[in-house]
N, C-alpha and C positions, 0 to 999 in steps of 0.2 A: 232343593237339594243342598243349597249350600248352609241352611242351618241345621242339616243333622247334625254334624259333628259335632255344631254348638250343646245340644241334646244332649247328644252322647256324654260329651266331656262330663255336662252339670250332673249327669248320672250319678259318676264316678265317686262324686264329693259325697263326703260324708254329710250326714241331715245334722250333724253338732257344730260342722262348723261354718260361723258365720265372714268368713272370708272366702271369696272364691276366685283363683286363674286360669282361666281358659285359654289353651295353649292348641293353637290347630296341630293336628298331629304329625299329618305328612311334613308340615316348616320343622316342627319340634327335633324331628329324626332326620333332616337334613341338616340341622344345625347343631347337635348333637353329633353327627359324623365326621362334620369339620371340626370340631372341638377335639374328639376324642379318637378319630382317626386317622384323620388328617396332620393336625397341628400338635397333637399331644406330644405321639413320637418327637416332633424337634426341641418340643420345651423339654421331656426327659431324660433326651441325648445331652443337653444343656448342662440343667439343673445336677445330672451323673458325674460329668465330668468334672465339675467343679468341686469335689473331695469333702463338701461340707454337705452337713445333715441338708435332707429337704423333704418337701412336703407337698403334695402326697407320693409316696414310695411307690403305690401304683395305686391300680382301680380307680381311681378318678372321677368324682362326680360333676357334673354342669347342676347350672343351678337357672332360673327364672332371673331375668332382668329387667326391674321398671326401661321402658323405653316406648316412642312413638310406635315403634312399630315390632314384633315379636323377637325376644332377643334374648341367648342363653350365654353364660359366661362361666370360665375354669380357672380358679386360683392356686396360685401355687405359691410357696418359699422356701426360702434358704435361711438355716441358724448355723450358730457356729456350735452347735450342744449346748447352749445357754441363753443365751437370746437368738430371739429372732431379726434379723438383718435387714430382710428383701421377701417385700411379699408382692406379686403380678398377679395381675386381671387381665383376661382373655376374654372380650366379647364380642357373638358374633349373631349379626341380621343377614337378612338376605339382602340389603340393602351397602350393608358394608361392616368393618369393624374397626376397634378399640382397646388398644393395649396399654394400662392404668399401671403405675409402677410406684412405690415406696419405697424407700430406704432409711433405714433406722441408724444413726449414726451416733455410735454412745462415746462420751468422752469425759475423760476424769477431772476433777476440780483444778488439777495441777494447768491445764490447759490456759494461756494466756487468754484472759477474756476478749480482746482486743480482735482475735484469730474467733471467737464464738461472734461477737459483733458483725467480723465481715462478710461470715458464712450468713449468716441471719437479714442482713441488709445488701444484698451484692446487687446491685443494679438488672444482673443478667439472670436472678430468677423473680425479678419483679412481677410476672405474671401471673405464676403461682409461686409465693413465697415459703421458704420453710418456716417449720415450726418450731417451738421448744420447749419443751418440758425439763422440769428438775426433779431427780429423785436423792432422797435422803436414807440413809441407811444406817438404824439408831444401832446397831449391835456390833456395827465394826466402822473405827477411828478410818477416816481417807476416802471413803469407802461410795461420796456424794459423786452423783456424774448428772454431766448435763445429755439429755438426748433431740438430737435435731432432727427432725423430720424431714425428709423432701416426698416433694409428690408430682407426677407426671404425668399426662395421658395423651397420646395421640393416634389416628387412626383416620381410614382412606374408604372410599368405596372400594370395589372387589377390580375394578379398574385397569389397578396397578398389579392385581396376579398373587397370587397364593404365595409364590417364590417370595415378592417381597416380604409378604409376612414374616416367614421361616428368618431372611436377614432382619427384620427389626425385633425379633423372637431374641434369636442370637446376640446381637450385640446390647440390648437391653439385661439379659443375666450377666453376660461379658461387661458389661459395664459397672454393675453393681458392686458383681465379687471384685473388681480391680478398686473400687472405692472403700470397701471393706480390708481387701489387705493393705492399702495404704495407711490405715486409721486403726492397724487388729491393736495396738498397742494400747490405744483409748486417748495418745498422744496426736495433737496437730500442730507445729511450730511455724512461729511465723513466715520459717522463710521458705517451707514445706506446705504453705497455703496456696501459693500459684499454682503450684504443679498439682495438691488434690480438688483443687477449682477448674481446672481445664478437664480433670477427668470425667467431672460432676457433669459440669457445661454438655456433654456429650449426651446428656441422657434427662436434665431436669430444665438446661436452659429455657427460659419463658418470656419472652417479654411483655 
């Protein structure tokens, strides 16, 4: 009995393609309901309130996740109409889940290097460190910015209750947009680095 479904599934596949994910169905549509019915609502009520574009606007798809054991996950972000900011990962087993978070931090050439140095080396995202890229921009004088990466992930068995999700849902967008409007200028001054470090600390610290 228990390998129908497996049957089933390989049916499904197309005979041209030579990759194949078999996804139990009944897990598939429990984990799919927590994404999208469950959880969705509170990442949208989030994502709405925060007055900047985001993404997806609605309909919302889950997608397949390498993982030990069956596991589907919902991305979403926030741009300001021009870049993209803040983009989250939402995964979820029946084991437990996973909430993965970026932020794209763009800043102009004018920026004291010294203030790019401390964000890039800070002892308190030693864990997962950021990253950074430069881009150039041959068609307009100024116009060079550096972009720092942060990256995050943490996540619990089911344990800890739904509810905490919804607050680590929450204060992870809350977190973001408060990093973003500190830096919307593309400006971070030295003496304005404490205070957008402790905001960061809140959401990337790793050791």
């Amino acid at each position: 009995m228990e390998q129908n479904w497996i049957l089933k599934e390989a049916n499904k596949v197309r005979k041209s393609s030579n990759v194949v994910i078999l996804e139990k169905p009944d897990v598939k549509r429990y984990l799919n309901g927590l994404l999208l019915k469950r959880f969705w609502p509170v990442i949208h009520s989030s994502l709405e309130a925060s007055d900047y574009v985001y993404f997806p606007e609605s309909n919302p798809e889950t997608e397949w996740e390498e993982g030990q054991t069956l596991t589907r996950s919902l991305t979403f972000m926030l741009s300001d109409g021009r870049y993209l900011f803040f983009r989250g990962n939402l995964s979820c087993s029946t084991e437990g889940w996973m909430l993965g978070r970026k932020f794209y931090l763009s800043l102009s050439q004018e920026n004291d290097l010294h203030v790019i140095i401390e964000i890039l080396g800070n002892s308190r995202f030693a864990g997962y460190p950021p990253t950074l890229s430069i881009y150039k921009a041959s068609d307009k004088k100024g116009a060079d910015f550096y972009e720092i990466t942060f990256h995050a992930g943490s996540g619990a068995g089911w344990g800890y209750g739904e509810e905490y999700v919804d607050e680590k849902i929450r204060k992870i967008i809350d977190v973001n947009i408060r990093m973003y409007d500190f830096a919307i200028d593309s400006i971070i001054t030295p003496q304005d680095l404490g205070e957008f470090l402790t905001i960061a600390y809140e959401a990337y610290e790793a050791y």
